[in-house]
GULUM-968633 format. One record per residue (C-alpha): residue number from 1; residue in one letter; x, y, z. Coordinates in pm, 1 decimal, always signed. Layout:
     n   res          x          y          z
   NUM     A          X          Y          Z
...
***
This chain:
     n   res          x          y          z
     1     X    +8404.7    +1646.4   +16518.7
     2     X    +8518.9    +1480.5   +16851.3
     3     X    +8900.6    +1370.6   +16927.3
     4     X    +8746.9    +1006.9   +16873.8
     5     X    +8650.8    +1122.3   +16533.2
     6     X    +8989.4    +1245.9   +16461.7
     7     X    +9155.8     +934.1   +16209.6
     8     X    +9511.2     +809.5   +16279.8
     9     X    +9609.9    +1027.3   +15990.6
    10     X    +9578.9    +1287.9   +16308.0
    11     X    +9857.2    +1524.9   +16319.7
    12     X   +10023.8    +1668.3   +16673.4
    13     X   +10192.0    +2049.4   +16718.7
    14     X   +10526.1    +1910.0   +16604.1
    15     X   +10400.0    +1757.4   +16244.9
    16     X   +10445.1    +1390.7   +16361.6
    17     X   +10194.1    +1119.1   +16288.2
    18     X    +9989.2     +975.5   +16630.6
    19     X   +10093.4     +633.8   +16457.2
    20     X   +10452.1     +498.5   +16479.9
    21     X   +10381.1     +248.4   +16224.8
    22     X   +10418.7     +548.0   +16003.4
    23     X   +10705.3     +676.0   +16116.8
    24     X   +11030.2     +500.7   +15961.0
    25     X   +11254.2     +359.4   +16204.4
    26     X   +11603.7     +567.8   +16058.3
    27     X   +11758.2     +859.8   +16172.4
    28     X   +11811.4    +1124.6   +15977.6
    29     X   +12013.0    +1422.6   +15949.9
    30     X   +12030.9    +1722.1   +15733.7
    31     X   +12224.5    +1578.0   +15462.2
    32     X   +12018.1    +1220.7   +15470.0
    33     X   +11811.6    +1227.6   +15074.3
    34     X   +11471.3    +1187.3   +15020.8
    35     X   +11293.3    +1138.2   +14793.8
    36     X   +10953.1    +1307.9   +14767.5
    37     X   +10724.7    +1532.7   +14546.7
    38     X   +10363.6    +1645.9   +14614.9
    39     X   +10200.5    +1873.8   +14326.3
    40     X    +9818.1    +1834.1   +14147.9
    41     X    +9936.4    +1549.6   +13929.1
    42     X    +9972.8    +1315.5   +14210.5
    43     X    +9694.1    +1065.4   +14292.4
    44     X    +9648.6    +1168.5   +14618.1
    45     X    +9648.3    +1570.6   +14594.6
    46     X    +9481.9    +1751.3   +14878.5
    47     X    +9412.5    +1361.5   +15065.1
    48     X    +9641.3    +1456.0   +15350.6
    49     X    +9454.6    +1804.6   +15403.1
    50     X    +9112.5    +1574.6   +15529.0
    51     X    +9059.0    +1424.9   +15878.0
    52     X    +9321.2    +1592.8   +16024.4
    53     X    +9446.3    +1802.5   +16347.8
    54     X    +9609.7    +2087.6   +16238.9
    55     X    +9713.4    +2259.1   +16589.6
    56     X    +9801.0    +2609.2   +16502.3
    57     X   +10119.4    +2838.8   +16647.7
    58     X   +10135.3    +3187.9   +16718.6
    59     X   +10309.6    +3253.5   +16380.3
    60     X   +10042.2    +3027.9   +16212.3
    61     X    +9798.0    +3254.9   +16301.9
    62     X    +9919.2    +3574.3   +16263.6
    63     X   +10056.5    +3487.2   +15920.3
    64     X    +9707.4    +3332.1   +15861.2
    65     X    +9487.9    +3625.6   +15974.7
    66     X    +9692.9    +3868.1   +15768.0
    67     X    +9666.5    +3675.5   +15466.1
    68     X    +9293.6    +3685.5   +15489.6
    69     X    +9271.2    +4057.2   +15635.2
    70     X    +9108.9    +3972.3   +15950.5
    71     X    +9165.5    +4076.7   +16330.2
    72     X    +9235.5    +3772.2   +16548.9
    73     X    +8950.5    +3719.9   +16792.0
    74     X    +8745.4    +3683.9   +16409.5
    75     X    +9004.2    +3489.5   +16254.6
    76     X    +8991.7    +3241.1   +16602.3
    77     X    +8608.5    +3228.6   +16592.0
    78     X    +8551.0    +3179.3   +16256.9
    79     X    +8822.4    +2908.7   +16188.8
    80     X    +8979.4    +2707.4   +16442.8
    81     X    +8826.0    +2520.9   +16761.0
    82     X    +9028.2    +2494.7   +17110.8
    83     X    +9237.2    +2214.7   +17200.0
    84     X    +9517.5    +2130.1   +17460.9
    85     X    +9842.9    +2128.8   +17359.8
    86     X   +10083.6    +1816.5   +17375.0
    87     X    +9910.2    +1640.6   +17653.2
    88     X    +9939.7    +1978.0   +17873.4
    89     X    +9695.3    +2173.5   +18033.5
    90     X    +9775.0    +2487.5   +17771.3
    91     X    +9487.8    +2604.2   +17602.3
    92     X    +9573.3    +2669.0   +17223.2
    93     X    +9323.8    +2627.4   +16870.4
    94     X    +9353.9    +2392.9   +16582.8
    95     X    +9189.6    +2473.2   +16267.5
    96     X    +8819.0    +2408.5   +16202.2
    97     X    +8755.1    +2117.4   +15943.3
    98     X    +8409.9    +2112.6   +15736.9
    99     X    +8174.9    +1918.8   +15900.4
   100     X    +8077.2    +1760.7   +15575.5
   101     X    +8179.2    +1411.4   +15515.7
   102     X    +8520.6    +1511.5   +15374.3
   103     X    +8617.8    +1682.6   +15718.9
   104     X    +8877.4    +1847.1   +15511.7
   105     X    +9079.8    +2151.5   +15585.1
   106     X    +8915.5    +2494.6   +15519.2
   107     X    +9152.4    +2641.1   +15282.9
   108     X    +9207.8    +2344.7   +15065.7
   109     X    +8968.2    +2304.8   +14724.3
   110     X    +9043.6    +2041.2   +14474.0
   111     X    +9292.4    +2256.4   +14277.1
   112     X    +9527.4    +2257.8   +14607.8
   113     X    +9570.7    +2501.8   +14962.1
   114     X    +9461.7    +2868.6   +14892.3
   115     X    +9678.1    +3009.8   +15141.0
   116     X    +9976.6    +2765.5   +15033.5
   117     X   +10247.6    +3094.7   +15124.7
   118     X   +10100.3    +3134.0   +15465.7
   119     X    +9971.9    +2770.2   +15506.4
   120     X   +10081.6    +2624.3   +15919.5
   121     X   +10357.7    +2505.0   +16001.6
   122     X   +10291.2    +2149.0   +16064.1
   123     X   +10167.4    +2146.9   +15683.9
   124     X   +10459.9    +2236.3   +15582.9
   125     X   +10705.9    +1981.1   +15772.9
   126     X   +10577.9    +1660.8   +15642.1
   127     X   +10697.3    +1435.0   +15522.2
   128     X   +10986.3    +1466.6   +15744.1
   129     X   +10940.5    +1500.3   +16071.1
   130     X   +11235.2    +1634.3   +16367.2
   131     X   +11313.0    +1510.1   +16720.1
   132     X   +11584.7    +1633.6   +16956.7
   133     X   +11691.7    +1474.3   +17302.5
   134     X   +11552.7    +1753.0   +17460.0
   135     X   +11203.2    +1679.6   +17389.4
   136     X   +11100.3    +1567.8   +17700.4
   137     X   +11178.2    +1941.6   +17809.1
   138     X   +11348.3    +1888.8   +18143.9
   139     X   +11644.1    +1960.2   +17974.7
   140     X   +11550.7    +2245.0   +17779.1
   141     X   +11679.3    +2484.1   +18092.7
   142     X   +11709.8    +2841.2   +18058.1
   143     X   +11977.2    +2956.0   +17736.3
   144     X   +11960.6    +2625.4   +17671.9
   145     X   +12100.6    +2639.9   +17285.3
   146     X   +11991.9    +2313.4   +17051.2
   147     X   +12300.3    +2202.8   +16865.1
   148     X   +12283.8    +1998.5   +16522.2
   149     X   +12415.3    +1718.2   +16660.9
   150     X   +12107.3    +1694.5   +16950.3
   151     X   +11833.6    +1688.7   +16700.9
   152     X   +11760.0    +1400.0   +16417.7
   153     X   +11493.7    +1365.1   +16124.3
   154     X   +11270.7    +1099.8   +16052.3
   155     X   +11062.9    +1050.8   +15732.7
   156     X   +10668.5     +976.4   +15804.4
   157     X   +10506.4     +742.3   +15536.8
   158     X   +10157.3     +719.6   +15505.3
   159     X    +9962.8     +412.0   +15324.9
   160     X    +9757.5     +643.9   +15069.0
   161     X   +10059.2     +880.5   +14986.1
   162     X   +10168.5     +872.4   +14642.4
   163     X   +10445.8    +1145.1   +14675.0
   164     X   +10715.1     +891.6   +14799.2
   165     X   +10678.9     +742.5   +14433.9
   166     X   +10813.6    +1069.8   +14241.5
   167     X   +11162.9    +1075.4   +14128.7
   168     X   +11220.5    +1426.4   +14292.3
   169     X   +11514.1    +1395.9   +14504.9
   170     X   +11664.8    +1613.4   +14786.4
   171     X   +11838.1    +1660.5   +15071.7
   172     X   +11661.2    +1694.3   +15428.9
   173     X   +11795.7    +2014.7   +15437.8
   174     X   +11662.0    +2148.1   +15076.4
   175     X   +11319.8    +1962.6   +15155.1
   176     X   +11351.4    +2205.8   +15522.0
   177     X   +11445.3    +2513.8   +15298.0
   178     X   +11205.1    +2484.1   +15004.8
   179     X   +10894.9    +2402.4   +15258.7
   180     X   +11021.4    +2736.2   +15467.3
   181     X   +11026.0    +2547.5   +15798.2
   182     X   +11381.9    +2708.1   +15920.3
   183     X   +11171.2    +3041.0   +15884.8
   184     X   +10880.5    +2866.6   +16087.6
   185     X   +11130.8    +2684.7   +16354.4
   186     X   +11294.6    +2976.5   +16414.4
   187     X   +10936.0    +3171.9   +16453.5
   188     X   +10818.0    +2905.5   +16667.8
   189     X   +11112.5    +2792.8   +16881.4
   190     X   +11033.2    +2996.5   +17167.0
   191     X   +10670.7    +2950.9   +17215.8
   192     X   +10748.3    +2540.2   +17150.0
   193     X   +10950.8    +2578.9   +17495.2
   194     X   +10713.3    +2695.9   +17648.6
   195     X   +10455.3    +2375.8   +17541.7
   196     X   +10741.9    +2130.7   +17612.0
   197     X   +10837.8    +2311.5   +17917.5
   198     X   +10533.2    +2277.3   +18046.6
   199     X   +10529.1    +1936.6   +17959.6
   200     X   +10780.9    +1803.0   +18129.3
   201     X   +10594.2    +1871.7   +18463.9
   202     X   +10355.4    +1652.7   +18415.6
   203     X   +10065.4    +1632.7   +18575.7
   204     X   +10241.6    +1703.9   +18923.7
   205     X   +10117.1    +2083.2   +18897.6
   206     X    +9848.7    +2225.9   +18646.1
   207     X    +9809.2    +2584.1   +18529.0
   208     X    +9562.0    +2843.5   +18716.1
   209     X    +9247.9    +2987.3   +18502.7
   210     X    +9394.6    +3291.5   +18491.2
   211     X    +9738.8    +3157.4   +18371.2
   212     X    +9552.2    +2942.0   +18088.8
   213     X    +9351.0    +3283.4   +17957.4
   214     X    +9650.8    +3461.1   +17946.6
   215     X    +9851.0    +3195.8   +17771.0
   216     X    +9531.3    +3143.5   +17572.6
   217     X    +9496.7    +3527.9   +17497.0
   218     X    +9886.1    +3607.4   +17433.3
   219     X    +9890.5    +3258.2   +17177.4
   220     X    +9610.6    +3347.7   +16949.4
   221     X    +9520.6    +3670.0   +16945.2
   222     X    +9785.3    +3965.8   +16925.0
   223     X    +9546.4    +4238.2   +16927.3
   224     X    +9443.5    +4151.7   +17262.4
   225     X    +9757.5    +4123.1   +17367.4
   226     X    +9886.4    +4416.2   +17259.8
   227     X    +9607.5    +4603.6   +17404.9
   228     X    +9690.5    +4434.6   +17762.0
   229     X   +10032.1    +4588.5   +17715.8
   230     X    +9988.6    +4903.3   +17608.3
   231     X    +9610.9    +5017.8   +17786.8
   232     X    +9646.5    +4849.5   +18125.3
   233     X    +9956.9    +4873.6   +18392.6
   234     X   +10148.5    +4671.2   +18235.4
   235     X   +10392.2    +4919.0   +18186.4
   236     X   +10369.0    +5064.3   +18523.1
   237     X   +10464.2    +4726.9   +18648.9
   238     X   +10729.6    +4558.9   +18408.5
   239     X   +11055.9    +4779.3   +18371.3
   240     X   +11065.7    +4798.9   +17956.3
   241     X   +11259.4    +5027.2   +17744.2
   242     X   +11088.1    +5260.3   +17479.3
   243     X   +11301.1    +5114.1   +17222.8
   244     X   +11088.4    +4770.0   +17244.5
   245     X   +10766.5    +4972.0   +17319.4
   246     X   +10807.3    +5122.7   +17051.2
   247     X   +10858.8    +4774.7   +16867.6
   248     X   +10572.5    +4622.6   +17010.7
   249     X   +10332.5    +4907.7   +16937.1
   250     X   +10440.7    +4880.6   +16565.4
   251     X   +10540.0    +4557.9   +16463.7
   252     X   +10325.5    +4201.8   +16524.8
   253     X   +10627.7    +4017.7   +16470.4
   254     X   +10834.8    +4140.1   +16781.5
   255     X   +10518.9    +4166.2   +17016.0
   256     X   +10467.9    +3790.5   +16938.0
   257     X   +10860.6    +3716.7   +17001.0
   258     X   +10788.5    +3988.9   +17361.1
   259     X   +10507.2    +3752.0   +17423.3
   260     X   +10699.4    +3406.2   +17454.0
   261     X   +10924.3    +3643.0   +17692.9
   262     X   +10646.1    +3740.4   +17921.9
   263     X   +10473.4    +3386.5   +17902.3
   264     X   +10837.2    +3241.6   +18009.7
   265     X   +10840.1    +3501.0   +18266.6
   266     X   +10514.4    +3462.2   +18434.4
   267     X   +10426.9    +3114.1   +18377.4
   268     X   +10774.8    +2981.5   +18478.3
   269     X   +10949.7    +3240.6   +18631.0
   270     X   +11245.8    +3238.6   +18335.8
   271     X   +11431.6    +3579.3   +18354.1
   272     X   +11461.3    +3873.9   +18057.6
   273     X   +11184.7    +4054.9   +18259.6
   274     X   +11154.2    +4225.0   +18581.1
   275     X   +10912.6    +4457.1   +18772.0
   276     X   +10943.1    +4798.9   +18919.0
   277     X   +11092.3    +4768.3   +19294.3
   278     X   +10748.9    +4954.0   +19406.7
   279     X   +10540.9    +4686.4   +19210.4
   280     X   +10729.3    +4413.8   +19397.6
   281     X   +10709.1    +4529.4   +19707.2
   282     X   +10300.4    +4554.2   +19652.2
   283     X   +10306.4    +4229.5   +19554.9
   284     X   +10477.3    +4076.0   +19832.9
   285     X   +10217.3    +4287.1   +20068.3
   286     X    +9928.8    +4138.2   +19923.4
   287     X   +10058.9    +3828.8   +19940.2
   288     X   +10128.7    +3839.9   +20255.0
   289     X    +9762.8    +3980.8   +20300.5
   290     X    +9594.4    +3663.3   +20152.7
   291     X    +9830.4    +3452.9   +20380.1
   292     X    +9703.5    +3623.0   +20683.4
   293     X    +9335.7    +3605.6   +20525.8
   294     X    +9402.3    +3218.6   +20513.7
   295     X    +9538.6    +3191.8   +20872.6
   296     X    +9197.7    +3380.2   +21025.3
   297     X    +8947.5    +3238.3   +20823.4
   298     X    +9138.0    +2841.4   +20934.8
   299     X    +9074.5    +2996.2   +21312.0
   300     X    +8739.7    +3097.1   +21242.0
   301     X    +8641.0    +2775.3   +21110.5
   302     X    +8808.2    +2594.8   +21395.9
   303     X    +8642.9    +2790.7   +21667.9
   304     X    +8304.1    +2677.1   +21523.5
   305     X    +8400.7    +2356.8   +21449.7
   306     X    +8435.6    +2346.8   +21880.3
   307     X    +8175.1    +2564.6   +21931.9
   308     X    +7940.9    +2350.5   +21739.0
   309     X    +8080.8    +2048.6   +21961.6
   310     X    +8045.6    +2205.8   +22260.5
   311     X    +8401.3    +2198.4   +22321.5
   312     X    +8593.4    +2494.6   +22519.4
   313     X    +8792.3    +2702.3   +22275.1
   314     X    +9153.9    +2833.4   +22341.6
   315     X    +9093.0    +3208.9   +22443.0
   316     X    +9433.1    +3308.4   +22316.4
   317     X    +9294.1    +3234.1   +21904.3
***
């Protein structure tokens, strides 16, 4: 299905309709009450799971692959197709609808989601949606902290849902605690920066090939990544203590938190990581190498560019 194809129900990385007629114009905050109830006696049950973009996080898919007992790079193939994230030049997968004429999620059948405990993130924020005033990500700076008081809810009311005409009532916050998208904000947070970060440059600069396969590669597929760390000279080159090797080797969840750290790192230059004095030194030598490489092949070209002429050339280049 093309983005054309996609319907306004569409949904971005951050759970918020493409539409802002759906989006109700009052701010929320944790305490604001809802009301709101989605279960298989509900009209519309499994509607909102069709002709959708479901962009998926790191978390998303490692929680996702697990449940289904499947290494990444077959998890990635098999069910999600690439996409950019939030109008950036980051390479990142949503997941694969049926190209039937439902178009509906993979997991979902008409009894409801059958990975509902591991189901993404952005499934689980809606109908309430969240906004801070550092979403534009300039201001997101390094140890930046968010504070309750910069971030707001919204609610995000759809024409065919039926679920705003339960009685169940609740807080934003229970809604946020009974959907488990503290656990997912918190999993997600850092990797979110990056998107946003990135963002907020616009298109002034864009990311190199190799930067987008390694963003790609450290994003979606763990194995890979931990592989990269462990097998090539990675360790050689980054100064890391065996404490977190030994976390990384072990557990997913810390190399995908070690990942946002490098990505910061290399992408963006954000500290928490830094090379061997030898490795830096090599680095600024080749550097300096392709610099000088420029410079000679710029006087090559303009001594034919003369030559060709039949112009004199300086004998001192």
């Amino acid at each position: 299905m093309s983005e054309q194809d996609m319907s306004s129900k569409e949904k971005t990385l951050f759970g918020k309709g493409l539409n802002p007629s759906n989006i109700l114009p009052k701010k929320l905050t944790m305490n604001s009450k809802i009301k709101f109830r989605c279960h298989p006696g509900v009209e519309c049950f499994t509607a909102c799971c069709r002709g959708i973009k479901i962009v998926l996080t790191p978390y998303d898919i490692l929680m996702l692959k697990n449940r289904l007992n499947m290494p990444s790079h077959e998890f990635i193939h098999k069910y999600t197709t690439p996409v950019f994230l939030e109008k950036t030049d980051m390479p990142g997968v949503a997941l694969k609808l049926a190209e039937d004429g439902d178009h509906k999620c993979p997991f979902v059948t008409p009894e409801g989601c059958t990975v509902y405990t591991d189901r993404p993130s952005a499934c689980r924020y809606y109908p309430v949606g969240m906004a801070d005033f550092h979403e534009g990500g300039s201001a997101m700076g390094e140890g930046h902290d968010q504070n309750e008081e910069e971030k707001f809810f919204f609610i995000v009311k759809e024409d065919h849902c039926k679920g705003f005409e339960e009685d169940k009532e609740w807080t934003v916050a229970e809604w946020r605690k009974d959907q488990g998208v503290d656990v997912r904000d918190e999993m997600n947070k850092e990797w979110l920066r990056l998107v946003m970060r990135r963002k907020s440059f616009g298109h002034q600069a864009t990311l190199s090939e190799q930067a987008q396969r390694m963003f790609f590669m450290a994003s979606t597929n763990l194995d890979a990544f931990r592989k990269f760390v462990l097998e090539s000279s990675f360790l050689d080159t980054y100064i890391i203590d065996d404490e977190t090797v030994e976390k990384i080797t072990n557990d997913d969840i810390e190399l995908m938190l070690f990942s946002f750290k490098y990505l910061a790192n290399a992408l963006f230059g954000a500290e928490g990581l830094s090379m061997r004095e030898d490795k830096i030194q090599a680095k600024v030598e080749e550097i300096k190498q392709r610099q000088d490489d420029s410079v000679l092949e710029s006087i090559k070209a303009y001594k034919d560019i003369k030559a060709a002429r039949g112009e004199e050339v300086d004998p001192d280049l």
